[in-house]
N, C-alpha and C positions, 0 to 999 in steps of 0.2 A: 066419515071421520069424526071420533066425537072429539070435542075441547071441553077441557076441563078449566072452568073457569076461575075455578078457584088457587088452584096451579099458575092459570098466567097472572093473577093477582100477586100472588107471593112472587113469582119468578119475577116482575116486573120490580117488586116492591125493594125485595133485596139487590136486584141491577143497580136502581136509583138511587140506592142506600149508598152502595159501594161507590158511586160515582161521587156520591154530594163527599165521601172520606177524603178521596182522593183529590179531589179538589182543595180540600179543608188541608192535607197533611202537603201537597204540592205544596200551595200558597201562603201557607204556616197562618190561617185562621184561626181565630180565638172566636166558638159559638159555641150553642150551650145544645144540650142532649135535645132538650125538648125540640128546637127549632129545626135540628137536625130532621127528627122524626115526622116534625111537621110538613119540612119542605118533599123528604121522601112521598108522603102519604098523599101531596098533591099529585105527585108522580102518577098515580093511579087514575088519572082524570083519561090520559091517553091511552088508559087501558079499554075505561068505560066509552070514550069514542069510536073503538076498534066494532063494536056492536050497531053505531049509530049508522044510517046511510046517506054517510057523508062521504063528496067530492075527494079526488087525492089533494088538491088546494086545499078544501076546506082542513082537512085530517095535518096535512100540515101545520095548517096557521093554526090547529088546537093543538100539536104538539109545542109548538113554537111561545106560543103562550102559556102552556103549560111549564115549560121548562124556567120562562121567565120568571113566574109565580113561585116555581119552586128555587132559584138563587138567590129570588129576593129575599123570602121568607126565612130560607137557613141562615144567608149570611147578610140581610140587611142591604138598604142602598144609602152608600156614604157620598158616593161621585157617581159619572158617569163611568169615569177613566176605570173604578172599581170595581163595577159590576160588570163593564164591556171583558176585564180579565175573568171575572170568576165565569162567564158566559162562556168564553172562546174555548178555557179548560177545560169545561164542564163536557163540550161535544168532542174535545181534542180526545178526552177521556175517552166517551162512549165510543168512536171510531175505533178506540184499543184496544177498550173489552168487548168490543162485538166482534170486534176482528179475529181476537183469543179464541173467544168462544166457538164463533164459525171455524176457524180454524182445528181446533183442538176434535169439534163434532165429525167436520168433512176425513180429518186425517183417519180416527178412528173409527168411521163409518160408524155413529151413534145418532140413531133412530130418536126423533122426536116425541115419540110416547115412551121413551125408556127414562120415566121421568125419575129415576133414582140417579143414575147417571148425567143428568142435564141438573140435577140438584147441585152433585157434587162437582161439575164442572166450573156451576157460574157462584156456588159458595165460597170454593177451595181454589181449584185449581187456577179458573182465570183470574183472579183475585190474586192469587201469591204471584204469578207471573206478572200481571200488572205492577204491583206494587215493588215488586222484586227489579222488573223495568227502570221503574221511577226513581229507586235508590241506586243504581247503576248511572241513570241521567244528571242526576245530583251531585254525584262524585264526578263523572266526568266536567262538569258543569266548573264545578269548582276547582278542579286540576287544570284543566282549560284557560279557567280567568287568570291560575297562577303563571302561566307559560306565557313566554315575549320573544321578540325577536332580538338579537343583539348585538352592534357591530363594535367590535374593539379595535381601536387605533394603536396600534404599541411596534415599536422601533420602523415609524413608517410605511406598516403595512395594515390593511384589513383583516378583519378575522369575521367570519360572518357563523351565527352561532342560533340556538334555540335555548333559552336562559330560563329557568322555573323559579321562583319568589320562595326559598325558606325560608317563611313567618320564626322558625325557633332560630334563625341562622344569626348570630348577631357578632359576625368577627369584624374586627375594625383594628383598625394601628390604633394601639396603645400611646402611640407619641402626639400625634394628629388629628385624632378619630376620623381618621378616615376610610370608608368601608372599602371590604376587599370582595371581590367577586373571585371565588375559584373556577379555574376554567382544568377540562379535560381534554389533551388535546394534544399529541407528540409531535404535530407539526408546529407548532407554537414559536415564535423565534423568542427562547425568551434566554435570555442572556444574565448569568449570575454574577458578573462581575462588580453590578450594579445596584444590588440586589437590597430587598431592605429586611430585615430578619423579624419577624413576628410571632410572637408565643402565642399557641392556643393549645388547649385541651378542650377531647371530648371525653365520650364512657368509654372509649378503649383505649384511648394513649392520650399521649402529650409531647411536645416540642416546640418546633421554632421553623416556622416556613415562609420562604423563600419567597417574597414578594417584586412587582416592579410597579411602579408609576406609569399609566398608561397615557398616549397622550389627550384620549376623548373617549369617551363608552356612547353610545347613540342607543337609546331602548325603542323599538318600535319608530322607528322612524321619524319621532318628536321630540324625546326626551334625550337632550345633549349632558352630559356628566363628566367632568373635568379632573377634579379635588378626589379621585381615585385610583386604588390598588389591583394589581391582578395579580394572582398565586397560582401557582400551576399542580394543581392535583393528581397524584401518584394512580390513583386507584380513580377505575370508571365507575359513574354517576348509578345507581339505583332506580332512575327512571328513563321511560322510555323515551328516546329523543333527546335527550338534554345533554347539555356537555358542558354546562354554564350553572353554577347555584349562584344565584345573588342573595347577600342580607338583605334582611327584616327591616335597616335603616333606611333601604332603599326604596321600602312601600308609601314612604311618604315621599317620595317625587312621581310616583304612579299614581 
């Protein structure tokens, strides 16, 4: 079998590359090109051990140090707390795109010496997948933190809900400011008799909807809310799971 050394160089070089990015664009690091290159280039130390006839311990603790060399140097050591995160990424990374990669070789039965294809796999392919991953993670990440649990108290009964935070959301009584949660929901016992009338416009219409005084809102099981509105919404929610928009006034008791 011959190995091309110069091949697992480069293949190593750009892995390492790719991992130290992903780390950097994950954790929203601010480091400069040079150190970038630098901590990759240490990278290369575990290539040069793969030669040496070293223990699988030994081969470890030089990768292990290896890699530590190489977080320090890209992104510096300000804490522990700092480097113990960009460390945990760094291998949470490598398990992804090794995984990709293995994955993507095994499916399409591609041969180790078809080294045009093992280019394109760990330059492009695992690469866009990965990163492609990670912005999928990010959104979910962030949809997630906006979703609550949320129980409404209104004409003595419970309502037990899954509530989403629109940050643009900012309706409130114009008499009181007090914010109104719209809720989705035809079982609702919501009674008009009582009702309090509230003007809002968005970009498609405009009127006067139909609110009630609720006797408690409970968010999460901690946050008790009193001094509020519920509106009953005609038309179902645009997200999945939700049957509940709370205002934007309401991220500050969150």
């Amino acid at each position: 079998m011959k190995v091309y050394i110069d091949v697992i160089f480069t293949l190593n070089f750009f892995f390492d590359l790719i991992l130290l990015l992903g780390v950097k664009n994950l954790l929203k690091r601010r480091i400069s090109k040079i150190r970038l290159i630098l901590g990759t280039l240490l990278g290369e130390i575990s290539c040069v051990a793969l030669f040496l006839p070293l223990s699988t311990i030994s081969l470890i603790l030089v990768k292990l140090l290896t890699s530590t060399f190489m977080i320090i140097t890209a992104f510096g050591y300000m804490d522990f707390s700092y480097f113990k995160k960009n460390m945990v990424y760094f291998y949470l990374l490598s398990v992804l795109l090794g995984g990709m990669v293995f994955f993507l070789k095994l499916t399409f039965q591609i041969s180790s010496t078809d080294l045009l294809t093992n280019f394109l796999i760990l330059l492009i392919i695992a690469p866009y997948l990965l990163f492609k991953y990670l912005k999928e993670q990010r959104k979910f990440k962030l949809n997630y933190s906006l979703k609550h649990e949320i129980e409404i108290y209104l004409n003595q009964k419970k309502y037990h809900y899954i509530a989403y935070l629109d940050t643009g959301n900012k309706l409130e009584d114009p008499y009181k400011k007090r914010p109104i949660i719209l809720v989705y929901d035809e079982k609702l016992d919501f009674t008009y008799e009582n009702s309090i009338l509230v003007p809002y416009k968005t970009l498609e219409n405009e009127g006067l909807l139909k609110c009630q005084k609720v006797e408690k809102v409970i968010i999460d099981q901690k946050i008790q809310l009193t001094n509020i509105l519920v509106g009953k919404s005609q038309k179902k929610f645009q997200i999945e799971g939700v049957d509940v928009i709370l205002p934007n006034i309401i991220k500050e008791e969150l």
